[in-house]
C-alpha positions in Angstrom: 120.8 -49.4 -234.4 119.9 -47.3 -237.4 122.4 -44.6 -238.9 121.0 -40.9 -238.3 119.0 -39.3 -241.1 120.9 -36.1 -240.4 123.8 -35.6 -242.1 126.8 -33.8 -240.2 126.9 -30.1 -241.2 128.7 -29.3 -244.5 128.6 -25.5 -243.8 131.6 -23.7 -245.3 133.2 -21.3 -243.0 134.3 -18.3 -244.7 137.2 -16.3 -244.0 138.5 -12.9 -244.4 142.3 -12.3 -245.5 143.0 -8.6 -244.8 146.2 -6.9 -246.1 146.9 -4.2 -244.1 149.8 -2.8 -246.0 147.4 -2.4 -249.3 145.0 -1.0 -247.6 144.4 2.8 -248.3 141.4 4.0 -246.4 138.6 4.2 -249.1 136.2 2.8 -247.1 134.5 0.8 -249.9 134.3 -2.4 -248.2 132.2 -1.0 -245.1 130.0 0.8 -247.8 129.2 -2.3 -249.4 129.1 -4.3 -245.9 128.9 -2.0 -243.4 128.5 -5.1 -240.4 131.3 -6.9 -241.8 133.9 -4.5 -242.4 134.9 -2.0 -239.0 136.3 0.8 -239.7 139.0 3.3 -237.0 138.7 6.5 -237.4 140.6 7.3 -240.3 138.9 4.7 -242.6 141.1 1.8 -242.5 139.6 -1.6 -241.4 140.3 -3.1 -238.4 139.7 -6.5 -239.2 143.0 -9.1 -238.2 144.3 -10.2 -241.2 142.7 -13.5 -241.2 139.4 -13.5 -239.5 136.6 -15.6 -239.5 132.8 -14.6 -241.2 129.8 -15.0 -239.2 127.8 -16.8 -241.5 124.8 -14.2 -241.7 127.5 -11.8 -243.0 129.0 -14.1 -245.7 126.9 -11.5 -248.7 128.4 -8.5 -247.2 132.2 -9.5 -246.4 131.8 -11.1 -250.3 130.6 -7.4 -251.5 132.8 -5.6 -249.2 135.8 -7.5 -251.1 134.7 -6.9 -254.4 134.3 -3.3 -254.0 137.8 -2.9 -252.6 139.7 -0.7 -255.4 143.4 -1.7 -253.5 142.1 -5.7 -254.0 143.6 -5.8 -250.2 140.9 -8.3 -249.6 140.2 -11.8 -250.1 137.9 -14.2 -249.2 138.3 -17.9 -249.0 136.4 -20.6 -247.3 139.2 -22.7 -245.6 
């Protein structure tokens, strides 16, 4: 039997870690990645605190993060 050419997948799930109490409302994140970031109505995400990045939005929650001005976002890839 010969070992597979394929190797098993080594894609890196991304997460998001959310701090809801730092949070203000700017709305920056959703600016920067509008389909990673949902917003209620007053502006604050609604993310959980530690959700999980669909892999086609891995530039956007990154950007979304960055722009946050209360740094109440983080993301990490465990």
């Amino acid at each position: 039997m010969r070992p597979s050419s394929q190797s098993p997948s080594t894609e890196v799930v991304l997460r998001i870690l959310f701090d809801r109490e730092r949070c203000q409302g700017h709305a920056m994140c959703a600016f920067a990645g509008p389909d990673a970031y949902p917003l209620d109505d007053s502006g604050h995400n609604e993310l959980p605190p530690d959700s999980p990045v669909d892999p086609g939005l891995a530039d956007q929650a990154r950007q979304g993060a960055l722009q946050c001005p209360e740094r109440a976002i983080t993301i990490t890839d465990a």
